[in-house]
SENUDO-552947 format. One line per field, with one value per atom (N, C-alpha, C, O): x, y, z; residue in three letters; atom name; residue number from 1. Coordinates in steps of 0.1 Angstrom, whole numbers, plus 5000, padded with zeros to 4 digits. Example, Ala and Ser with C-alpha at 12.3 -4.5 7.8 and 13.67 -1.06 7.14 Angstrom:
2
xx: c(5132/5123/5132/5142/5128/5137/5129/5134)
yy: c(4943/4955/4967/4967/4978/4989/5000/5011)
zz: c(5078/5078/5078/5085/5071/5071/5079/5080)
residuo: c(ALA/ALA/ALA/ALA/SER/SER/SER/SER)
atomo: c(N/CA/C/O/N/CA/C/O)
num: c(1/1/1/1/2/2/2/2)
//
This chain:
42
xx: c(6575/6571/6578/6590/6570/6576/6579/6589/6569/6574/6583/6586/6586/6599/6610/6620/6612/6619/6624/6636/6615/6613/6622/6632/6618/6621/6636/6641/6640/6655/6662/6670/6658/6666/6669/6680/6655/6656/6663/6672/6664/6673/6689/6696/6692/6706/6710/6721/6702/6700/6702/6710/6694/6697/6711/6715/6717/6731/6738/6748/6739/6747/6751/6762/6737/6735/6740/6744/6738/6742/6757/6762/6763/6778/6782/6789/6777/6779/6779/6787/6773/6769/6775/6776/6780/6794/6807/6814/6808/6824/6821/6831/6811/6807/6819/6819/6830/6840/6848/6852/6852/6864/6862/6872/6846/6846/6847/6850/6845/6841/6858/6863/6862/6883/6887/6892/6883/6888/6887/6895/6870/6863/6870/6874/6876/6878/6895/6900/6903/6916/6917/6926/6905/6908/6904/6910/6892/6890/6893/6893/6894/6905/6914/6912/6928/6940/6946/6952/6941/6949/6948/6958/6931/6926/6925/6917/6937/6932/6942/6949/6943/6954/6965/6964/6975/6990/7004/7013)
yy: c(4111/4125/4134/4134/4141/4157/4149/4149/4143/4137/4124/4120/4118/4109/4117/4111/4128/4139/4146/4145/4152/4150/4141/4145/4129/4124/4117/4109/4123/4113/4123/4120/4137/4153/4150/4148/4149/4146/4138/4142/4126/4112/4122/4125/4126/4131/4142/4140/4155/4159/4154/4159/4144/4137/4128/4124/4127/4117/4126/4123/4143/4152/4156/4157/4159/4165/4150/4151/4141/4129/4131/4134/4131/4131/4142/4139/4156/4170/4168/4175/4161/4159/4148/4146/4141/4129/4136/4134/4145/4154/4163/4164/4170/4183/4187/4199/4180/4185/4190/4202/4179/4181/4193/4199/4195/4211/4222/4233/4219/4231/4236/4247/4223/4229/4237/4248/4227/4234/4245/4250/4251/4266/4274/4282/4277/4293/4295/4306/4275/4280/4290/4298/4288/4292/4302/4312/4301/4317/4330/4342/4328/4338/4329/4321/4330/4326/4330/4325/4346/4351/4351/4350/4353/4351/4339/4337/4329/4317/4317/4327/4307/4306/4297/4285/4303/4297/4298/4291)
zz: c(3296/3294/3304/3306/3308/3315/3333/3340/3334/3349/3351/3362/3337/3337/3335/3335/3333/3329/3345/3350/3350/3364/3373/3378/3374/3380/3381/3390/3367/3363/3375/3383/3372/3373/3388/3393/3394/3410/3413/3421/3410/3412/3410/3420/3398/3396/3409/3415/3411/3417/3435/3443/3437/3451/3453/3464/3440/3441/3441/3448/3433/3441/3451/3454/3460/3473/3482/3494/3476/3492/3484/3495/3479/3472/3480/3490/3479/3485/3503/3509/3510/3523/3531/3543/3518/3522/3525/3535/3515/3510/3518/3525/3522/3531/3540/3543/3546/3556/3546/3546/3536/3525/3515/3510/3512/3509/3516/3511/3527/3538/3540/3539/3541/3543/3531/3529/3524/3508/3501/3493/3507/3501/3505/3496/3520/3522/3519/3516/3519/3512/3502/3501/3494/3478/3478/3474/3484/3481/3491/3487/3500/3510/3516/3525/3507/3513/3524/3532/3522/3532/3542/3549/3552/3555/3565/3574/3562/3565/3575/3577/3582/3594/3589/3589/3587/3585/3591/3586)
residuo: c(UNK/UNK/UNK/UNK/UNK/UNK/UNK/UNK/UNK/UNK/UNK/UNK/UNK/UNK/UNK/UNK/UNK/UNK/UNK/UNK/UNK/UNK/UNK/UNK/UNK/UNK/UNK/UNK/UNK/UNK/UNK/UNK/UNK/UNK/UNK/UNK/UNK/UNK/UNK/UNK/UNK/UNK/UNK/UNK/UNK/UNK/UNK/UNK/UNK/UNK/UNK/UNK/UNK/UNK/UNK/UNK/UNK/UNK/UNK/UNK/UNK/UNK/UNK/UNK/UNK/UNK/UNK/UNK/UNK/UNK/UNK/UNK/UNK/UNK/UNK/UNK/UNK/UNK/UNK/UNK/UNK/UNK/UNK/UNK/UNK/UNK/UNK/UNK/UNK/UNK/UNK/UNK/UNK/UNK/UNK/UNK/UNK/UNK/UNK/UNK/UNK/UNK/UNK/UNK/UNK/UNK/UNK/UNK/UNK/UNK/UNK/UNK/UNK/UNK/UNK/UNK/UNK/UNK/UNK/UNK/UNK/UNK/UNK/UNK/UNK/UNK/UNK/UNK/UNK/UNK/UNK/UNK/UNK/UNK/UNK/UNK/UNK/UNK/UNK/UNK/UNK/UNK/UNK/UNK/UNK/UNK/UNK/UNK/UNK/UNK/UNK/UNK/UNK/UNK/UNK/UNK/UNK/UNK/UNK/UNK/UNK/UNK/UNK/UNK/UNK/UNK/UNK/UNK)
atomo: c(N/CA/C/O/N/CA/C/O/N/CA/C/O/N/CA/C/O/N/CA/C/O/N/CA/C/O/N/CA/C/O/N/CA/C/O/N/CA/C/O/N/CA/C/O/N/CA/C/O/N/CA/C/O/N/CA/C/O/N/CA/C/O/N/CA/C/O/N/CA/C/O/N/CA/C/O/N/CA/C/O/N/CA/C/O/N/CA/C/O/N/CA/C/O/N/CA/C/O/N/CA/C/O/N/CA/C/O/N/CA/C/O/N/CA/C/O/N/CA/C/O/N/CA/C/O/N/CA/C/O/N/CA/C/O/N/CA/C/O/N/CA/C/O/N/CA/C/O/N/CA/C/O/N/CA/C/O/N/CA/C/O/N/CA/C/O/N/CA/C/O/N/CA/C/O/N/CA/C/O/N/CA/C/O/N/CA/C/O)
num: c(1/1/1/1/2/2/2/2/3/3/3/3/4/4/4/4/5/5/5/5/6/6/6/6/7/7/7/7/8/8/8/8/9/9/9/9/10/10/10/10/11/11/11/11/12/12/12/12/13/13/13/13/14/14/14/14/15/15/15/15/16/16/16/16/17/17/17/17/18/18/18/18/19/19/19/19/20/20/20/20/21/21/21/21/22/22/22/22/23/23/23/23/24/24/24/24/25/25/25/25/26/26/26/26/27/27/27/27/28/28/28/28/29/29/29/29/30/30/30/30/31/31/31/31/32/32/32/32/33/33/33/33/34/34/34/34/35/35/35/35/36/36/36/36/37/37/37/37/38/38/38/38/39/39/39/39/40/40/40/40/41/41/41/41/42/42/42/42)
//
């Protein structure tokens, strides 16, 4: 029902966020290249 529904989302949800908090340096480098290049130190 609605709370096996629930609970799949969260599970998906929590394998993002530990995936996101693993990678967390390798985004953090990666975000501000892209989005202020110029900005960046080169």
């Amino acid at each position: 029902g609605a709370k096996a529904g629930f609970e799949a989302e969260f599970l998906v949800g929590g394998v993002v966020a530990r995936d996101l908090v693993k990678n967390w340096d390798r985004y953090a480098r990666a975000l501000p290249q892209s989005s202020n290049s110029t900005a960046g130190s080169r």
